[in-house]
N, C-alpha and C positions, 0 to 999 in steps of 0.2 A: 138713760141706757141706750144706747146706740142698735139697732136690730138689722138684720139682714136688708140689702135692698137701700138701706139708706148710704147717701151722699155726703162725704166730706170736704173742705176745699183746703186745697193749702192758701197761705196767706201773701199777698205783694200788694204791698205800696195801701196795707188796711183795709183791703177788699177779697174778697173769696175772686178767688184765682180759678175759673170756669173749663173744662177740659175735656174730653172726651176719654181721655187717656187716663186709667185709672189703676189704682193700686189697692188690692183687696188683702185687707186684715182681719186672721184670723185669730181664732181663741185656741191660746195652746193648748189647752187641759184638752180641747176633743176637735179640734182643726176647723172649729164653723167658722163660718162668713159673721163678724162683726160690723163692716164697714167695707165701702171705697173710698178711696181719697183719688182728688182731680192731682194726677202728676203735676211738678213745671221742670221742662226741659231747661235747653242753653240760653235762648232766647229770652224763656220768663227771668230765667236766672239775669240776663243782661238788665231786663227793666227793673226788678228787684237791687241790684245795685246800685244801678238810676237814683232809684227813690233812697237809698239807705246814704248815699254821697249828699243827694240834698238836705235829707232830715241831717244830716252830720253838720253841715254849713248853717243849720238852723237851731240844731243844740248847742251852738258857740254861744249864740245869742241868751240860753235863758240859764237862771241862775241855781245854785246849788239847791238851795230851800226850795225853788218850783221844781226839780228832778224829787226830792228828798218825798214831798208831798205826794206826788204822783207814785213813786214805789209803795207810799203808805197805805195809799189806795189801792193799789195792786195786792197786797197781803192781805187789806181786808177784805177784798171780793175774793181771796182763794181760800180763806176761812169761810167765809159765807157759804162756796163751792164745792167743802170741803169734801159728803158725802159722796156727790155726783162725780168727782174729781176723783176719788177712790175707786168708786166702781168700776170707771174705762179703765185703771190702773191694773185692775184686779182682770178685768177682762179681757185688755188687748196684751197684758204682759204674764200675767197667769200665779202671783205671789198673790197669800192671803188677805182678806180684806180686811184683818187688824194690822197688817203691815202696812198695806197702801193706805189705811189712814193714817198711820203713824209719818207716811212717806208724804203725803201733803203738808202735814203739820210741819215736817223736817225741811218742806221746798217751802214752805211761806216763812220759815226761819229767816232763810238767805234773804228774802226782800225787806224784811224788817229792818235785819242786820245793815243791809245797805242803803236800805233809807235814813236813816242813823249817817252812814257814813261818808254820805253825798256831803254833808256839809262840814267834813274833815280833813278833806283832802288839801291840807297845808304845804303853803309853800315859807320859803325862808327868806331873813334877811340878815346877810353875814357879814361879821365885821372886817370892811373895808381893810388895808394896810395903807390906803393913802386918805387923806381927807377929800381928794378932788373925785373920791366914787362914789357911789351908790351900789352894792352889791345883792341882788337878791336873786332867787328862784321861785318861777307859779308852776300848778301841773294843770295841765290838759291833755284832754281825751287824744288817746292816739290816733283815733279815726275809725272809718267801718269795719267790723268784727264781723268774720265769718267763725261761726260755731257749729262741731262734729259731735252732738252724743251719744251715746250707748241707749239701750234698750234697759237695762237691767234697773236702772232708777229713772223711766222716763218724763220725770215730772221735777224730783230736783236735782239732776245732772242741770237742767236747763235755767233753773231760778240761779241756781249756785254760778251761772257764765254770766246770765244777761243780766241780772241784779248789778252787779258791779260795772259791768259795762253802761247802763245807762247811768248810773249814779257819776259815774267819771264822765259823761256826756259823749257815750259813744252810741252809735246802732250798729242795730245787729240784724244779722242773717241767720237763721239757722236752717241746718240740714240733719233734723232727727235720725232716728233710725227708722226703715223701713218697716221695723217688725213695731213699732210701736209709737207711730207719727200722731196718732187722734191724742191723747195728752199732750202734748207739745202745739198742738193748734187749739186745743182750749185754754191753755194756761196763756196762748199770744193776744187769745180773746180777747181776754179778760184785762189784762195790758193795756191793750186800744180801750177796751171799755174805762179804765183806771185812767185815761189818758194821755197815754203814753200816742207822740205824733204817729204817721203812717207809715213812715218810711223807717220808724226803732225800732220795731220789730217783727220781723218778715218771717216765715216759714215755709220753705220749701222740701217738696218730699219726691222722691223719685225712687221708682224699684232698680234701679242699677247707678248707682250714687256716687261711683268712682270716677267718672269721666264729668260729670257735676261739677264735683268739688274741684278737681282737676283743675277745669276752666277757670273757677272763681280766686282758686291758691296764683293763676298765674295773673291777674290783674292788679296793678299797680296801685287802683283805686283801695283793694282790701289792704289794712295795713295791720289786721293781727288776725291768727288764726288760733282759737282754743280747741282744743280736742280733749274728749275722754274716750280710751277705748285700748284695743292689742296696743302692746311696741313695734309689733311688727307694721302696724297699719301708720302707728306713729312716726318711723322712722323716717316711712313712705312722705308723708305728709311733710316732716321738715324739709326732706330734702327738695318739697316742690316749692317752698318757700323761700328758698335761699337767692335766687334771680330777682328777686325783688325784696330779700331785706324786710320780711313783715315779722312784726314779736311773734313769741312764738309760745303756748303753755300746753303741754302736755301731761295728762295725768294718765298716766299708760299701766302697765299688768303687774301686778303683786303678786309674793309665793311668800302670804306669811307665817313665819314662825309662830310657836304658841307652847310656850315653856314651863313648866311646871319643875319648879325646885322642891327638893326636900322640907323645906320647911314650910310650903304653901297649905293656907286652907283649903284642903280637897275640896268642898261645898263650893265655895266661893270661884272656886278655879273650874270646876264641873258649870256652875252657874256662867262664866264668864266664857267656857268654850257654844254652851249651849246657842248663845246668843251669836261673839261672833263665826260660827261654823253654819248655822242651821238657818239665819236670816234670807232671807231669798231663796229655799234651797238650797245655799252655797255659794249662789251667783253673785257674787261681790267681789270689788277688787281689795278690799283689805279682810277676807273671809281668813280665818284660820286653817292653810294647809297642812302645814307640816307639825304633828304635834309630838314635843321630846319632853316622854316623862320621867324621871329620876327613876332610877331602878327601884331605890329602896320603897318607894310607895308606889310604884306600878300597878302594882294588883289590887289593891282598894281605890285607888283613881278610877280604874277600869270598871270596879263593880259598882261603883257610884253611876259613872256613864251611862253603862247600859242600862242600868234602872233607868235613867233620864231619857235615854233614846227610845229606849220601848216603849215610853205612854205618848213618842209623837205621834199625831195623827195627819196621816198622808191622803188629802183630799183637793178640790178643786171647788171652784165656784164662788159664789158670792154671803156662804153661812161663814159667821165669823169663827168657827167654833173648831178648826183646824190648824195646824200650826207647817206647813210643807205644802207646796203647790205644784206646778207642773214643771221641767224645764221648760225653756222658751221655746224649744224644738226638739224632734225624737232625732236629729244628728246630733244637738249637743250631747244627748243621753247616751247614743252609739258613742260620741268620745270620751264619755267618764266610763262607760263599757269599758272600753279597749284599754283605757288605763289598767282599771282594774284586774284587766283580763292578765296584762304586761307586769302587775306587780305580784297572782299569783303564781304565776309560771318561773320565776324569780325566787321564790321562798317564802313570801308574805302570804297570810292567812286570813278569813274573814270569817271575825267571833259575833259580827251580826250582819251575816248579808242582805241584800239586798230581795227582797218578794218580787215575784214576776208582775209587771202592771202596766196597763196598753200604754201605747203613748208615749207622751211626753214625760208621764208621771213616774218618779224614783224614788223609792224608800231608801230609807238612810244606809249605810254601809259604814262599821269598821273595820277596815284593815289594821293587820299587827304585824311585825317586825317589818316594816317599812325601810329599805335601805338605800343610801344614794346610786346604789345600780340600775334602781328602778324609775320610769320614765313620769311616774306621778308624783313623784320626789324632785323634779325640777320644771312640772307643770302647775299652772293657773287651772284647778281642778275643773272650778264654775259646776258644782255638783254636792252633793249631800256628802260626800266620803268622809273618812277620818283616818287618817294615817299614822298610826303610831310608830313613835321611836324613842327607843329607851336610849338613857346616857348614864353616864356613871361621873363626870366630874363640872362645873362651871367650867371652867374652859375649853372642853371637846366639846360639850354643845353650843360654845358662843362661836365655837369655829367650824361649825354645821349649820348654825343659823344661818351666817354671813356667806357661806359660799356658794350662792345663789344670787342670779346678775340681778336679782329683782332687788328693790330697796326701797318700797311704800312703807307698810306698817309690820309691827312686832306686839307679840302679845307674853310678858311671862308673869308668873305668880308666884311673891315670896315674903317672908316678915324675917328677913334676914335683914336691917337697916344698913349695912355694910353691902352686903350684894346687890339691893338693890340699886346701892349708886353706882357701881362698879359696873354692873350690867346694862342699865340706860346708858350709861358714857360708849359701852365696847359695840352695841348692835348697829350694825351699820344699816337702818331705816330711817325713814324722814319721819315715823309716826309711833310711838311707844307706848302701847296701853300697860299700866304695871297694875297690877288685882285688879283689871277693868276690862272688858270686854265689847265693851260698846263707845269709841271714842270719838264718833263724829259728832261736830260741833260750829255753828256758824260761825263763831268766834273765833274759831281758832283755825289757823292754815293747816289746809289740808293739802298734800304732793306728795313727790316720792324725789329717792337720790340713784344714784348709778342708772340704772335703764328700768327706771318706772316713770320717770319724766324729767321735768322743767318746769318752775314756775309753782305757784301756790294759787290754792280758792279756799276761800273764805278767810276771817281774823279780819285785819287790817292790811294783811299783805295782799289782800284777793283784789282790791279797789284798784294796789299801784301797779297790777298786771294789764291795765287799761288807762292807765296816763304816761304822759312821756313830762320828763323835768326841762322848762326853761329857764336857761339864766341866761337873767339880766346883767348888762353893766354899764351903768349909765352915769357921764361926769358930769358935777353938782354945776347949777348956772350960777 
């Protein structure tokens, strides 16, 4: 457990990066001093590259099975780590500490997954049209990887980038978030302790991180940059990558739908909102916003709900025995406020508002008659709220769901075998949970379409977002 007074360091070139210049992280739930971490400015950021360009010239050299080994390693010192890994999670990010264990479990997934898939990375050999060829395709690593993550999972935003980037024989950089950098420097630990060379994987941390990244997006030497985080911040970020041509994967802000048909198991469907609505507070990018319930069962959905939201309990700290933590700030909290403020002054009503409580800390809110006039109806909540909206037919709701620029995941629930194929074909999201609520998975890609990004993490597709395809063609001697 990390205590006031103590020293963190970011990471360059596998050594504690020494500073004078520090950044002090606090505990949401009640604003303490958990840590400092030693900044790295432009400069550290130069040597940091340094070292990430040579380990890159140096992972050319070793083979699938020794990368495959060493991520194997890596997952099992973060199992090992697991409990200690939890705590900072629970501390410097402010979610319970049955989630943040569940969240280590979920971040030592991705390395598993991609130690597995270090040695699948296939290339091809295609039939020639002349005899005098040889026709085939290898992949290899694209080169050094600069990675941007979020706060809100900061333990496996980060396995879920750099797992596949080293499994494809890249290194990496990262630039955590500010509010939540101490898991992100022990999970790079533990890497270097698993074996991982000096220069795969770097961690750097700075309280003002946009003039950072800035520098490192315009160097030639970076040639991919992964982000999770705003579109807004995302858009920023492609556009500083276009001068030099680097890939590019962004997994950007969700507004998702969470549908509830006439013929849905209430239970199952209450169960399925519980989970994705209420995990982190809310703070998720495929959390259930918007939710449209069939008229004709509206009011028994409803009275299920509030049973369910009335026994959560709204606490903080490290007893497991609470289900709700803090926001990560009392601004984020002022702007699930002012949402809410903007959707009662509008018409919409709250049949379980929200308890006065210092801080960071939010009890849960349902709002009812929810309508697209309202400004939380086309916002990324990042908050405990529940927004109700009634529909009356499958098609007004599929064309409520869809007309919002966001396009991550979709949530509906029904034992209609005919609508449900009908409705997974018509939602325009990259991520479909149908009677499920919980649908992250190492195995399977995870991204969004229209303006929640580019690109995929995890499945098989997460590995080829860190190789580039060569082909060969070579005439027979």
């Amino acid at each position: 457990m990390y205590l006031k007074g103590q020293t963190v360091c970011s990471i360059i070139n596998g050594l504690d990066h020494q500073s004078d210049k520090l950044l002090a992280v606090h505990n949401p739930a009640d604003g303490s001093l958990l840590a400092e971490v030693t900044q790295a400015g432009l400069v550290e950021a130069d040597h940091a590259l340094e070292s990430a360009q040579s380990c890159f010239l140096e992972l050319k050299s070793t083979t699938a099975q020794a990368r495959s080994n060493t991520l194997y390693r890596w997952y099992q010192l973060i199992l090992e780590k697991r409990s200690q890994l939890a705590e900072i999670i629970t501390l410097e990010q402010g979610k319970p500490l049955k989630e943040s264990l569940a969240e280590v479990t979920y971040a030592a997934g991705y390395v598993r997954w991609y130690a597995q898939q270090a040695e699948r990375a296939y290339g091809t050999v295609i039939p020639a049209n002349s005899q005098a060829h040889q026709l085939l395709t290898v992949k290899q690593g694209v080169g050094v990887v600069l990675g941007v993550t979020p706060w809100n999972f900061p333990l496996a935003m980060i396995t879920r980038k750099v797992a596949p980037a080293y499994a494809a024989g890249c290194s990496f950089i990262l630039k955590p978030s500010e509010l939540t950098p101490i898991s992100a420097i022990e999970v790079a630990k533990l890497a270097l302790e698993a074996g991982m060379e000096s220069g795969a994987f770097q961690v750097l941390v700075n309280a003002k991180p946009e003039q950072l990244v800035k520098h490192l997006t315009s160097k030639k030497e970076i040639r991919k940059l992964t982000f999770t985080g705003s579109t807004q911040v995302g858009k920023l970020l492609y556009a500083q990558c276009i001068d030099t041509m680097k890939h590019i994967s962004l997994e950007l802000g969700g507004n998702a739908p969470f549908i509830v048909f006439e013929s849905a198991d209430l239970d199952a469907a209450v169960d399925g909102l519980m989970a994705a609505k209420f995990r982190n507070a809310g703070q998720t990018c495929i959390a259930a916003n918007r939710i449209f319930v069939h008229q004709a069962i509206r009011d028994k959905f409803l009275e299920k709900l509030k049973s369910r939201v009335s026994a959560l309990i709204v606490s903080s700290g490290l007893d497991e025995n609470y289900d709700i933590g803090p926001l990560i700030t009392e601004l984020a909290k002022d702007k699930a406020a002012q949402l809410i403020e903007d959707a009662l002054s509008k018409g919409a009503y709250a049949t379980y508002p929200a308890k006065v409580r210092d801080g960071s800390i939010m009890s849960p809110v349902i709002l009812e008659n929810v309508t697209s006039q309202m400004a939380i109806y086309h916002s990324e909540i990042f908050a405990p709220v529940v927004s109700i909206i009634e529909f009356s037919s499958e098609s007004n709701v599929i064309d409520m769901a869809n007309e919002v620029d966001a396009g991550l995941a979709a949530y509906f629930y029904s034992q209609d075998v005919k609508q449900i194929a009908r409705v997974s074909q018509e939602l325009d999201f990259a991520m479909i949970g149908i009677n499920e609520g919980g649908i992250s998975n190492p195995a399977a890609p995870f991204g969004g379409m229209k303006e929640s990004g580019l690109g995929r993490e995890g499945g098989v597709e997460g590995i080829e977002e860190y190789l580039e395809t060569k082909y060969i063609c070579q005439r027979t001697l």
